[in-house]
N, C-alpha and C positions, 0 to 999 in steps of 0.2 A: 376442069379436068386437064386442059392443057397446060396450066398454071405448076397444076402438080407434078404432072410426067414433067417438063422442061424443069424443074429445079430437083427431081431425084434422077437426072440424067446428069443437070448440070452438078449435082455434088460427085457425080463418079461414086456414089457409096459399091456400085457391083464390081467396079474396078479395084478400088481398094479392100473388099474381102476377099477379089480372086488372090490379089498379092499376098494377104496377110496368110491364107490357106496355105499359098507356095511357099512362103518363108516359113511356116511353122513344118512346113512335110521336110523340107531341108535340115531343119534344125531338130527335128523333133528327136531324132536316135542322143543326141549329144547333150541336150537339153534335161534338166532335172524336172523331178517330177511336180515339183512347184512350177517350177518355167511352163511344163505343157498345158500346168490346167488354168495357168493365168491368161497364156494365150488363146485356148478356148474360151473360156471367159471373152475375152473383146472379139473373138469372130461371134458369141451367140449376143452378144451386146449390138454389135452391128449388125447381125442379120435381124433380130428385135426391131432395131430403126427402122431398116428398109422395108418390114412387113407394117410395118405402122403404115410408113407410106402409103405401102401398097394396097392395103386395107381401106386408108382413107381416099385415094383413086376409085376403087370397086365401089365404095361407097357414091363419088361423087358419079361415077358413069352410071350406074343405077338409079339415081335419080333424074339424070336427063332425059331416059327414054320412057319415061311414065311408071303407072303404079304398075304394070305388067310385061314391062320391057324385059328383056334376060331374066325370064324366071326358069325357060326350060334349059340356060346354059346353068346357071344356079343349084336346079335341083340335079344338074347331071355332073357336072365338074365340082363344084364347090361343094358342095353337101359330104358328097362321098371322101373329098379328100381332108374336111371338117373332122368326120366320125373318124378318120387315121390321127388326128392331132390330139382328139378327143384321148386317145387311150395315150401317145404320149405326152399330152398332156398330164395326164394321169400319175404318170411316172415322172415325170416333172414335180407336179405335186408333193409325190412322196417322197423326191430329193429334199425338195424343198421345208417338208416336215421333215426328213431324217436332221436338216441343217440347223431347223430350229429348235428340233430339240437338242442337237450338240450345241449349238448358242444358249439351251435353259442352262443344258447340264455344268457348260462353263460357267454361266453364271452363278449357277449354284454353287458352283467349290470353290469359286472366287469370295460367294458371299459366305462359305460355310469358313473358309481361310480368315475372313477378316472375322469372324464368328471366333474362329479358336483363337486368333492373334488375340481378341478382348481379352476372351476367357483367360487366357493366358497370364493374360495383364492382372487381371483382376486376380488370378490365381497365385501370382505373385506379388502383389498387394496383401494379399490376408495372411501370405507367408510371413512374409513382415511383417502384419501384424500379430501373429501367432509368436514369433518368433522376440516381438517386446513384449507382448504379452506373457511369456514365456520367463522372459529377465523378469518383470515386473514382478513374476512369482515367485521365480529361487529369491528377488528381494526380499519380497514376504516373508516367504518363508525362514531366510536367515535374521531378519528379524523378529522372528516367532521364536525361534531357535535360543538368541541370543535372550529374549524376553523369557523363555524356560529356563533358563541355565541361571537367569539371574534372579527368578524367582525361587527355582529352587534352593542357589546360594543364600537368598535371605530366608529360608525357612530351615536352612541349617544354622543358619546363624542367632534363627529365631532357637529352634531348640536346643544349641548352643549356650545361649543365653538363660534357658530357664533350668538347664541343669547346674548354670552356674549359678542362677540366684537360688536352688536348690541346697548344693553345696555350701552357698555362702548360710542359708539359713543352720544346714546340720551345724557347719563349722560354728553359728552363734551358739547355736544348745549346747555344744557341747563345752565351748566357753563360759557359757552360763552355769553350765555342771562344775564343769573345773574351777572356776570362780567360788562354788558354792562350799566343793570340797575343801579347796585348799582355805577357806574365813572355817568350816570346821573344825581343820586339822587344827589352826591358826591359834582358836579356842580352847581346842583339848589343849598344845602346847603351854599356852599363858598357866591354864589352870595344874598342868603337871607340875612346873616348875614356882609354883606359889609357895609359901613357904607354910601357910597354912590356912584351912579353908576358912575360915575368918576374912584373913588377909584374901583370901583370894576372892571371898564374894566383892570385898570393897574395891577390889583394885583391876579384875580382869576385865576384860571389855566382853560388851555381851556381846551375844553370836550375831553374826549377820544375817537377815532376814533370806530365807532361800526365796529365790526369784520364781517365778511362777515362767516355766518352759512349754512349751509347746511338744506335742509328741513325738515320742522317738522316729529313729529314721524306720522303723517295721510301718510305722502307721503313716506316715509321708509316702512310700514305697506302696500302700497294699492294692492301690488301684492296678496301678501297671504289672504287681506280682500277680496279682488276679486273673490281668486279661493275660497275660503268659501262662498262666497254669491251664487257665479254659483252653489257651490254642496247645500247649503240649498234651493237654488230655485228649484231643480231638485226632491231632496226629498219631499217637497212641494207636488210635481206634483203626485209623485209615493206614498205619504202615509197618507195627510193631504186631498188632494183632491179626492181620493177613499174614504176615510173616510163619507166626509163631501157627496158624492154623494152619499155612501151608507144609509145615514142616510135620504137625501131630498128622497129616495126612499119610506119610507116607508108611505111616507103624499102625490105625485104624482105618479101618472106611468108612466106620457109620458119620456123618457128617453132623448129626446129633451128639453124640457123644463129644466129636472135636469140640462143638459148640457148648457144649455146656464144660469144658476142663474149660476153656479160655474163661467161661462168665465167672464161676467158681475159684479162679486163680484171682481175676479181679479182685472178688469180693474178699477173700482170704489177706491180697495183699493191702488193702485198705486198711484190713483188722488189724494186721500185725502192724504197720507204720502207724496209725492210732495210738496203738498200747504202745509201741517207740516212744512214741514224742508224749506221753505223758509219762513216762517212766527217765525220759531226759528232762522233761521240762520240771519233775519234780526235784531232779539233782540240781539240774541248774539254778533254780529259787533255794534251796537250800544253802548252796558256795556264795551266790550276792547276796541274801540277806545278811550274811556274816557283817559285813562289810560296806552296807548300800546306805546311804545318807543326804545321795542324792534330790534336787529337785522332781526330777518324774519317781512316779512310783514305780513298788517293785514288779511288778506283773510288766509294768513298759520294759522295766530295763531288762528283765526273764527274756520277753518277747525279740527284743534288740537284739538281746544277745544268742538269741537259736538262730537267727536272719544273719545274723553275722557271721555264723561257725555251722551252716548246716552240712559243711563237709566230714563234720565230726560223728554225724548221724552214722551206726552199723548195718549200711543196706545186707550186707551178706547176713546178716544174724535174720534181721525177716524175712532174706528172701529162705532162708532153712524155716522159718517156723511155717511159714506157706507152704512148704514140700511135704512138710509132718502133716500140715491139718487138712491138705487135697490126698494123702495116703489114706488116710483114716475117712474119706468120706466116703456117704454109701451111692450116692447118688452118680457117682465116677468109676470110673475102672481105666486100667492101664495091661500092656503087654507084659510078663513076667519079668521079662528081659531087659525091658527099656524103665528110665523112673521119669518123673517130673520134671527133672532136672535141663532137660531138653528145651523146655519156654522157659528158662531160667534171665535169658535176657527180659523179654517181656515182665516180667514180676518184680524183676530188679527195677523197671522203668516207673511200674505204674508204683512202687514202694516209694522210689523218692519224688513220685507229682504225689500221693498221698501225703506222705510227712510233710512237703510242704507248704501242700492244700491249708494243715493245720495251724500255719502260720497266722494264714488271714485273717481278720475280723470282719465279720464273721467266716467262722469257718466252713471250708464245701467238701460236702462229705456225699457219697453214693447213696443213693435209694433202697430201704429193706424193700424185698422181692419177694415173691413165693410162688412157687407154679402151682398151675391152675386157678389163678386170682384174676380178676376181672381186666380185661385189657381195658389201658387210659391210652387218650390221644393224646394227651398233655404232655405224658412222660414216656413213650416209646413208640418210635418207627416199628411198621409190622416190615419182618421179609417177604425178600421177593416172595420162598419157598409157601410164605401163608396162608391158611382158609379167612380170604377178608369179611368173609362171612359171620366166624367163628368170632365170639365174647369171650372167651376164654384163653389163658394163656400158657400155653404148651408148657415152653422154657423161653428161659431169655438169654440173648447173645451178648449183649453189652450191657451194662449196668446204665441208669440214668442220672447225671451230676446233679446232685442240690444245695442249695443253699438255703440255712433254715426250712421254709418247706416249698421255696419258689423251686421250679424246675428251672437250672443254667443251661443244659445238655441233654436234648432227648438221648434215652436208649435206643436198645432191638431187642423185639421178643420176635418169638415166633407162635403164633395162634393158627388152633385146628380143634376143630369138631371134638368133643368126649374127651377135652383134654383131661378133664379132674377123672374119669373112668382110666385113662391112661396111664396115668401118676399111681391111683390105688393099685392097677395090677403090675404095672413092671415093681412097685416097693414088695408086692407080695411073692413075685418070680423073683427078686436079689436077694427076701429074707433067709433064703436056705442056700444061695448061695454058697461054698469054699470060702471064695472071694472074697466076701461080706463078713463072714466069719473069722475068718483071718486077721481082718481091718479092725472086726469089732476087739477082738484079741488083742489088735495092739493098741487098741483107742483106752482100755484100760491102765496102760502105761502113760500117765500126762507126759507132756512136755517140758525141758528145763524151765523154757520161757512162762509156759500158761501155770506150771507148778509154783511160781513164783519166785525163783532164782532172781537175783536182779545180775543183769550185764553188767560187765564193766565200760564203762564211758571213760572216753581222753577229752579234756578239755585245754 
């Protein structure tokens, strides 16, 4: 025990916290607020020390005096001033937790710091490589770019090429014609100028063998004039025929009726481009046979020659016999006021895809119809307006393209319930019609054209 007091006397630790106390009470007003809790900090550092000591003194003097030496200074002095430490003790503690958690909480944003610094890293990393990846693609991509442009240059170039070996073949046929023609004329010549045909069996040269030609340019042409007639017929349907019913709308309302002038103009204008082209095609064989000597035969060279000049066709002549034979029908009716003449575009259109429907081999010609006839899937779309219930067919709004007896081009009918009971009464309510009687009146007057007048044609 004396061991201990002589060397916490001999360090002076009480001397040096009274000083350190005085120097901090002097200094403390002037001193910043780090300065003061640093110098607290070593006076509770030093009084720490000296309670150790002191602690371990109490310890050794209680053990000198036996196991029940100062127990009643203990429970009187020591104990009581124990349970005051206790509570600040306590608050010690929860410095001591408030510090350590400001020690986690630093740590934690130091580690969440180098946490985003990675991220960061990393985040700028992907940027670049997003950003090659990026180039990598407009690469690609211009060379996709560059790979279309030069694909599609060789498929002009490709179709380039077969209209020119196209070209180059008409141009041999027709060499081969002229070739043929002129060893004809060549012959007639010899034999005109012979002095007598005696002499001229012995002496003219025989005729040159006509070369065996490949067909005209109509039968070269009828695939690709085909698939253009099919797409102009269909456009027809989809912008010339909305048109023209948009317009019959505004002089009727029944939407039946619109629908059946348009079908009815169709089929009228078929008829009359038909009887056209065989009333031209019979002039035409008429003017080349005069004359024709040629290699291909005459029905080629007829056909050649309508595919050549079908600017020469009178659409205005049929689109008038179309206006004559929809006045005269019964199954139509019009405003007083207003005539036909109104869808006169539309009839003009479908005149000249008919005429030159007829060019084709074979030829495509519309579907005979008849309302109240059995609806087919084959050959017409139902409308929206229809009973899809209904077998039977009302009327029909678009005619169906055929070819011999294949369907090219569905129609539109419209089907509903009692259609054939509908047909027989409305024909019974128009037969006493004004109207009907009127038409019938003028139906007895033919037409120049269906009377048999032939037109005149320019060639």
């Amino acid at each position: 025990m004396a061991d201990g007091l002589r060397r916490l006397v001999g360090a002076e630790s009480g001397r040096v916290l009274q000083e350190k106390l005085e120097s901090w009470y002097r200094d403390y007003e002037i001193n910043s607020c780090d300065q003061n809790l640093n110098r607290c900090c070593e006076i509770i550092e030093l009084n720490s020390e000296i309670q150790g000591q002191l602690f371990t003194i109490l310890n050794e003097t209680s053990q000198e005096g036996g196991h029940y030496a100062g127990v009643e200074t203990i429970k009187t002095r020591l104990l009581p001033w124990l349970g005051t430490c206790f509570s600040c003790a306590t608050s010690g503690r929860l410095f001591e937790t408030n510090l350590s958690l400001t020690q986690d909480s630093i740590e934690r944003e130091r580690q969440l710091r180098e946490l985003a610094s990675s991220q960061t890293f990393q985040l700028q990393e992907l940027q670049e490589e997003l950003t090659s990846t990026r180039l990598q693609l407009n690469h690609v991509q211009q060379d996709l770019k560059t790979s279309r442009a030069q694909e599609k240059d060789a498929l002009r170039k490709l179709d380039r090429l077969n209209d020119y070996k196209q070209q180059i073949q008409i141009l041999r046929d027709e060499i081969s014609i002229l070739d043929a023609q002129k060893s004809v004329l060549q012959s007639r010549l010899a034999r005109s100028h012979s002095p007598s045909p005696r002499h001229s069996e012995s002496k003219s040269p025989s005729p040159v063998p006509l070369k065996n030609c490949s067909p005209g340019r109509a039968r070269h042409t009828n695939a690709s004039r085909r698939a253009c007639l099919i797409a102009r017929f269909g456009d027809i349907y989809a912008r010339e025929r909305l048109d023209a019913e948009t317009l019959l709308r505004t002089y009727i309302s029944d939407i039946e009726m619109v629908q059946r002038i348009i079908y009815i103009a169709a089929v009228e204008s078929f008829h009359a481009a038909k009887m056209a082209y065989r009333q031209f095609k019979i002039r035409v064989r008429e003017t080349l046979s005069l004359g024709h000597s040629g290699p291909e035969s005459l029905e080629d060279a007829v056909l050649d020659y309508i595919v050549r000049h079908e600017d020469l066709y009178d659409v205005q002549a049929s689109v008038n016999e179309v206006i004559r034979s929809m006045n005269i029908n019964p199954k139509i009716s019009f405003p007083p006021e207003i005539d036909f003449i109104v869808i006169s575009t539309l009839i003009q259109e479908l005149c000249r895809v008919a005429f030159s429907m007829q060019t084709l081999v074979p030829p495509l010609d519309i579907a005979f119809d008849t309302d109240g006839e059995l609806f087919s899937e084959t050959k017409y779309h139902r409308s929206f307006d229809s009973d899809f219930t209904a077998a039977l067919v009302a009327y029909h709004v678009w005619p169906a393209l055929m070819e011999n007896d294949v369907v090219v081009v569905k129609g539109e009918a419209v089907t509903k319930r009692g259609a054939l009971w509908s047909r027989r009464s409305r024909s019974r309510s128009r037969s006493t019609s004004p109207l009907l009687c009127h038409h019938l009146s003028r139906s007895r007057s033919p037409s120049p054209l269906r009377s048999g007048s032939p037109s005149k044609w320019a060639y």
